[in-house]
Backbone bond lengths (Angstrom), bond angles and torsions (degrees), N, CA, C in turn:
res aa  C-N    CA-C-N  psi(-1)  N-CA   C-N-CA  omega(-1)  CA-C   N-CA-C  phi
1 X - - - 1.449 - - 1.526 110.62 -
2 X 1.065 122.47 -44.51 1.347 146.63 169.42 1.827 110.17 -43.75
3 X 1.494 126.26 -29.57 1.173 127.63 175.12 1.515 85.74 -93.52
4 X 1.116 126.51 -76.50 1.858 113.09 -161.77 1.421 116.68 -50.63
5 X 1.551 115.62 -16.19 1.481 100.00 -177.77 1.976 102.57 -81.68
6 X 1.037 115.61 -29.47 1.222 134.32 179.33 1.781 101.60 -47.26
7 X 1.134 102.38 -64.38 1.937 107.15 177.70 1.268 93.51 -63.12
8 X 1.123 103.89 -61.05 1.919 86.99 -167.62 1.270 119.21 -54.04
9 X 1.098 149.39 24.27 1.614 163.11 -132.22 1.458 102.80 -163.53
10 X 1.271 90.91 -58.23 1.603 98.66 -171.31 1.629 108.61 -61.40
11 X 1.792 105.96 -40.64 1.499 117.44 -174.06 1.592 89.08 -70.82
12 X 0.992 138.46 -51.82 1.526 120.73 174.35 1.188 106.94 -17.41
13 X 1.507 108.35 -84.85 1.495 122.01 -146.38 0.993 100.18 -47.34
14 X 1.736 127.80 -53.68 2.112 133.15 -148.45 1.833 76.09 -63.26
15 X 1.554 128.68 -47.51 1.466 111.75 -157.43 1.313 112.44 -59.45
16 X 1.278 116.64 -60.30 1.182 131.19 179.91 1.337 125.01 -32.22
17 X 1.454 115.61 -15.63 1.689 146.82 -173.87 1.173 116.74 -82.18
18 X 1.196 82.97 -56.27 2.074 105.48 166.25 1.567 123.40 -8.09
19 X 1.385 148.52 121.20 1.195 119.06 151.68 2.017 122.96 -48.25
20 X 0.851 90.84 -27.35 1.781 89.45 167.97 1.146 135.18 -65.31
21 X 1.638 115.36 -4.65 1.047 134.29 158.25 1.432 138.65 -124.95
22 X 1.335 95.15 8.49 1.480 113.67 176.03 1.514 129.73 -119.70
23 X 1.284 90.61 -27.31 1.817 124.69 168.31 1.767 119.07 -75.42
24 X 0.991 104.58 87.51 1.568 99.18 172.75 1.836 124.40 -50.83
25 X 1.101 120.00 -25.65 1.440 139.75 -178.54 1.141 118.98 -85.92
26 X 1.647 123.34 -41.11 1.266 149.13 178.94 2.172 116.91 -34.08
27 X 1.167 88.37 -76.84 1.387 99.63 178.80 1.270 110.92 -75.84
28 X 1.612 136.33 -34.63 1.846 129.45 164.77 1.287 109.70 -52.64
29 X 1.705 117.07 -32.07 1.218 111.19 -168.15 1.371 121.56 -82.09
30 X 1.448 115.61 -35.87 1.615 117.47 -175.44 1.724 97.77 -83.00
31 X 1.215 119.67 -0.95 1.405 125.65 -178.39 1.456 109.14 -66.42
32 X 1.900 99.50 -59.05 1.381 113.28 -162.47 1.478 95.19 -79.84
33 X 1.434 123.02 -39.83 1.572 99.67 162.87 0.892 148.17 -59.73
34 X 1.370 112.71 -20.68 1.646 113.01 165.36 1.507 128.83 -83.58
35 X 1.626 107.44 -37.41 1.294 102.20 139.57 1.636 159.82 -18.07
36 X 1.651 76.34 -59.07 2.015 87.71 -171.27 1.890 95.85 -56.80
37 X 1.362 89.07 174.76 1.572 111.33 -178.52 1.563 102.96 -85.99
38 X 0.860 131.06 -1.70 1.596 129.55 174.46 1.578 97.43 -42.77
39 X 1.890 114.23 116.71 1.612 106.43 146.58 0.976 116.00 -39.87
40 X 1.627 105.62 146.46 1.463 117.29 143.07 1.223 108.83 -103.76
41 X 1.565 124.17 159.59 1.041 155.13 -166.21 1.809 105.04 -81.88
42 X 1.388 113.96 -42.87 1.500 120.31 177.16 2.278 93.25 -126.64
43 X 1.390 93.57 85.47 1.735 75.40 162.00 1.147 121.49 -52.39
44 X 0.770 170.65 -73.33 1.780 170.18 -58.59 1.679 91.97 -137.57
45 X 1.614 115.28 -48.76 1.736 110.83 173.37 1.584 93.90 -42.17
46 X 1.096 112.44 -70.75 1.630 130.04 -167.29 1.265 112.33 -24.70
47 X 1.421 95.96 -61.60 1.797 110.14 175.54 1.778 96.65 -57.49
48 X 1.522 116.76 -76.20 1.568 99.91 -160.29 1.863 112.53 -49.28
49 X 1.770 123.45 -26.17 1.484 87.66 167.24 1.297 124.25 -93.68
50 X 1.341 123.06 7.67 1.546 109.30 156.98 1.144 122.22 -76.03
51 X 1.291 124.04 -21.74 1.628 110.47 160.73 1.505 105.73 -86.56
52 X 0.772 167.47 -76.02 1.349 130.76 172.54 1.573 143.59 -20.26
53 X 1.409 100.83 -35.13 1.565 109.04 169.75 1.722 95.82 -85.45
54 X 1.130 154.75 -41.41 1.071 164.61 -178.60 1.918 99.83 -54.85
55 X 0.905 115.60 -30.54 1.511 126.39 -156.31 1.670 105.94 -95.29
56 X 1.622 96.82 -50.31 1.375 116.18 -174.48 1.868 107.20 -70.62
57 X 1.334 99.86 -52.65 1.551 103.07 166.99 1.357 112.99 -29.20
58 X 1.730 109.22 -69.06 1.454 124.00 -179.96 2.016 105.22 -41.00
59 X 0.932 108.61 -61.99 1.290 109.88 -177.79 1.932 130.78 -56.21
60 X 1.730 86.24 -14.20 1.403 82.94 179.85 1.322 110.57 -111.95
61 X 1.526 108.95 1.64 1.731 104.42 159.31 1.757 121.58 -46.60
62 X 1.907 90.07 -41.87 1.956 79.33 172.34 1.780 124.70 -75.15
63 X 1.206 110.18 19.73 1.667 117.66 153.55 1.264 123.16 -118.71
64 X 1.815 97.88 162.50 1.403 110.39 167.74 1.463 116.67 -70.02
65 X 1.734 115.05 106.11 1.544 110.25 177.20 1.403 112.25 -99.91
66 X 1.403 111.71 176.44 1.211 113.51 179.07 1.835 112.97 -67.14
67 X 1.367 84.76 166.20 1.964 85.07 177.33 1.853 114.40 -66.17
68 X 1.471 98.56 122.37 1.451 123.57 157.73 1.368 86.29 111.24
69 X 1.603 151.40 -23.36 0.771 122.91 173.58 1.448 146.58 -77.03
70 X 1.549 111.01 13.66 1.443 118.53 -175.65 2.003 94.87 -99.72
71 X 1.232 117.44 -0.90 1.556 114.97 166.35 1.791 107.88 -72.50
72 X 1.540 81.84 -52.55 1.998 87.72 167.49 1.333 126.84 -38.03
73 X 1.780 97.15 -58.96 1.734 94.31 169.61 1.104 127.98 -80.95
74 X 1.732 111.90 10.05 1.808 101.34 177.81 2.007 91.44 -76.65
75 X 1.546 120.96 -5.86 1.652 108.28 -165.06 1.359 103.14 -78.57
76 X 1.592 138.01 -6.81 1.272 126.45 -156.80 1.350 132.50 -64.96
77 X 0.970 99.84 -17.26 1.818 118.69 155.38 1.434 114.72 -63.32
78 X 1.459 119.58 -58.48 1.458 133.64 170.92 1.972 92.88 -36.03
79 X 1.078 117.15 -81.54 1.126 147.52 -160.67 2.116 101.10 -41.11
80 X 1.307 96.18 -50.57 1.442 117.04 -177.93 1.646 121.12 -74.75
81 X 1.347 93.61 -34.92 1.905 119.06 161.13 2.119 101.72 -52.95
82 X 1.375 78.44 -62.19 1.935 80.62 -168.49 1.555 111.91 -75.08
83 X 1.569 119.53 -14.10 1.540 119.96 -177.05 1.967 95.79 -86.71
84 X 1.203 120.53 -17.31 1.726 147.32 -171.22 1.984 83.77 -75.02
85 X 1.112 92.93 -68.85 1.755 102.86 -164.18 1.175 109.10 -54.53
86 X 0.956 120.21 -31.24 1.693 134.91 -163.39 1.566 97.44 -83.28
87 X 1.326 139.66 -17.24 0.678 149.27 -172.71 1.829 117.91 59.49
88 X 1.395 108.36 46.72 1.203 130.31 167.70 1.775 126.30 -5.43
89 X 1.364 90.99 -74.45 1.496 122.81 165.27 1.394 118.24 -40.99
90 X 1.201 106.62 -62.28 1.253 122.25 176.08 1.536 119.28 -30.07
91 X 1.287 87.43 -72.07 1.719 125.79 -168.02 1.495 96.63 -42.10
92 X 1.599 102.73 -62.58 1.731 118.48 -149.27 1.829 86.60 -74.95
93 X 1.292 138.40 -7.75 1.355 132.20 169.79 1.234 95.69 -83.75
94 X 1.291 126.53 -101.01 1.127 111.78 -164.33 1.507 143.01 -96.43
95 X 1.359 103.88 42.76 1.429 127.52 153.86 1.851 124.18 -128.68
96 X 1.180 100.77 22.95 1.516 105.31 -177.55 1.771 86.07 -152.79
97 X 1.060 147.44 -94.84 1.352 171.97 -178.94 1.393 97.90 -17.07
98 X 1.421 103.15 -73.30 1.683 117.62 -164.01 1.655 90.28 -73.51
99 X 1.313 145.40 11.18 1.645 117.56 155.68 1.464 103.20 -101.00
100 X 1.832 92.83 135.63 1.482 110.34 -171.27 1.696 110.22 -54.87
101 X 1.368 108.99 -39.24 1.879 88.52 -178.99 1.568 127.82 -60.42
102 X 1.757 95.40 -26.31 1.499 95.69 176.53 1.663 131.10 -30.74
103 X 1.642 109.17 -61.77 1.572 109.87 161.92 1.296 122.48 -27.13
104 X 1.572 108.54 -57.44 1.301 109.20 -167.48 1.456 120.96 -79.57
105 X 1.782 132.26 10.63 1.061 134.70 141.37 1.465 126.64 -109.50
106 X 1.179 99.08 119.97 1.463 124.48 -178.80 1.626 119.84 -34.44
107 X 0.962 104.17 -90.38 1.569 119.59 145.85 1.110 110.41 10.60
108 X 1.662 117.20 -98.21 1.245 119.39 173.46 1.237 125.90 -49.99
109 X 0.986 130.43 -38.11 1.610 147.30 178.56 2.018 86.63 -49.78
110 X 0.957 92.76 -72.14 1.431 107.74 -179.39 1.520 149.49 -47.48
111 X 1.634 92.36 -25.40 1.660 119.06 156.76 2.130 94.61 -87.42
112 X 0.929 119.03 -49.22 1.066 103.45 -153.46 1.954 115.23 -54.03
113 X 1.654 88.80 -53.28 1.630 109.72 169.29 1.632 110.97 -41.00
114 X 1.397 117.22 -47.00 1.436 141.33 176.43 1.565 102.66 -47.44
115 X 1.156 125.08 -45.17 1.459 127.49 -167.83 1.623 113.42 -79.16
116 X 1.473 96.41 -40.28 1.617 114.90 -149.41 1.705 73.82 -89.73
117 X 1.258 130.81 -41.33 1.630 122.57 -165.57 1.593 108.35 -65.43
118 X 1.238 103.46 -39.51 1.756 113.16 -168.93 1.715 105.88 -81.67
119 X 1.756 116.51 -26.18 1.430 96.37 172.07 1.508 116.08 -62.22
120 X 1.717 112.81 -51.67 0.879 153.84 -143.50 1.715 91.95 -80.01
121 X 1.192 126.24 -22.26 1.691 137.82 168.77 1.839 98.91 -111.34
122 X 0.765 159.12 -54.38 1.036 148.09 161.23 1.996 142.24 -59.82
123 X 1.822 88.43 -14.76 1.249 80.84 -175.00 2.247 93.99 -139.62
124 X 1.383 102.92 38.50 1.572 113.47 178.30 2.108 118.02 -19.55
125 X 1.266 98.67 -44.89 1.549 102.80 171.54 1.036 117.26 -54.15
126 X 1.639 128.00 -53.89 1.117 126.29 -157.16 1.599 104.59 -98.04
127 X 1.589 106.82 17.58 2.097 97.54 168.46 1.374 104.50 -79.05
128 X 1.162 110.87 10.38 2.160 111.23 -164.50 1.250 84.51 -92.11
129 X 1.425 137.47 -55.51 1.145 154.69 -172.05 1.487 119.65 -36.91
């Protein structure tokens, strides 16, 4: 127990470092930008960072954030609804997935699984969806 409480401490601190937690402006701001109604040019980008910003929100409810930003993360559902509409899923199949080099970089292979694992563990209601 004594080694995991140690990382988990340690993962404190690197967070706590973060502009997302140190920045008062930081998280309202990529909020209201992702938000606003501004087209995008490729929806489906749109969709994959609202589920990611949708995801990350979720994740930073289990910290101490700066002031006004835990109203932000009560939206992550909001956020996960419109990355849902966008047809998210979709997109990241066959515009990320379905190109053949993808497999063959790790990395990507590796953020992608990373995203789809943490909604899909963090946000269980909305896999019905």
């Amino acid at each position: 127990m004594s080694v995991y409480w140690n990382m988990k401490m340690e993962e404190i601190k690197v967070l706590q470092r973060l502009p997302m937690m140190t920045d008062l402006t930081y998280v309202p701001d990529i909020h209201q930008d992702l938000m606003s109604t501004r087209v995008w040019t490729n929806p489906g980008q749109k969709g994959v960072m609202l589920l990611a910003w949708g995801v990350t929100l979720r994740q930073l409810n289990q910290y101490q954030t700066p002031t006004g930003v835990i109203g932000i993360c009560e939206e992550d559902g909001v956020v996960i609804n419109e990355a849902l509409e966008a047809n998210v899923f979709h997109f990241l199949r066959l515009a990320v997935v379905a190109v053949h080099d993808f497999h063959k970089e790790e990395y990507y292979l590796k953020k992608v699984q990373r995203l789809v694992t943490d909604f899909i563990f963090h946000m269980p209601l909305k896999v019905c969806t």
